[in-house]
N, C-alpha and C positions, 0 to 999 in steps of 0.2 A: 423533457424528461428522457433519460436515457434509456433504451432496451434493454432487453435481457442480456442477448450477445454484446453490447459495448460494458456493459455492469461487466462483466465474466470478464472480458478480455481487460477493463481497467484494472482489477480485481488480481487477475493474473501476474501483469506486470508490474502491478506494483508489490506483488510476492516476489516477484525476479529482484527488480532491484533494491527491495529491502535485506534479502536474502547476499545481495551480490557488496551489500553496503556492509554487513556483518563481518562476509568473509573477509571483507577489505579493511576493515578496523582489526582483525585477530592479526592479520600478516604485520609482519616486522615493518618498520617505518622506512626503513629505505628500500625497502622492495615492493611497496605500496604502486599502485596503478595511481596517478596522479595525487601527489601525498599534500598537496598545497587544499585538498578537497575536505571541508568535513564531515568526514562519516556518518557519525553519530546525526547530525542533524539531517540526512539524506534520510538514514534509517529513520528516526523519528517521523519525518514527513512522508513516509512512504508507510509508515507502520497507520498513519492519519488517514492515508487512503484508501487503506485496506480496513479499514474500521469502518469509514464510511458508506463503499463500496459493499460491504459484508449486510449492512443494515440497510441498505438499497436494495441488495439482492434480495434479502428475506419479506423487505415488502412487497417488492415483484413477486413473488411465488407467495407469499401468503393473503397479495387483496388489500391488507389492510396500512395504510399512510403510517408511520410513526410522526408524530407531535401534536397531533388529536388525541389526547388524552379524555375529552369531556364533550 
């Protein structure tokens, strides 16, 4: 299971390159940073991470597992 500190920095960078996946879908298609790339699904899978991440972090600092519901 992961730390606090690798949760935060996962958590981080997958804000970066979700964030960097965004800016790079609004740019014009031929001024894109390798345009053969698709965005949208980078952003998707990074937006996956930071969901994940997010609900790791909160059970690190709250104690309690999420999927024990009973």
């Amino acid at each position: 299971m992961p730390s606090l500190t690798a949760t935060i920095v996962s958590l981080v960078i997958a804000l970066a390159i979700a964030a960097f996946a965004n800016w790079q879908m609004r740019r014009p298609f031929d001024k894109r940073f390798l345009p053969v790339v698709p965005w949208l699904a980078v952003q998707f899978l990074a937006a996956v991470i930071v969901l994940i991440m997010a609900a790791h972090l909160i059970s690190l600092l709250t104690g309690t597992s999420f999927g024990h519901r009973y």
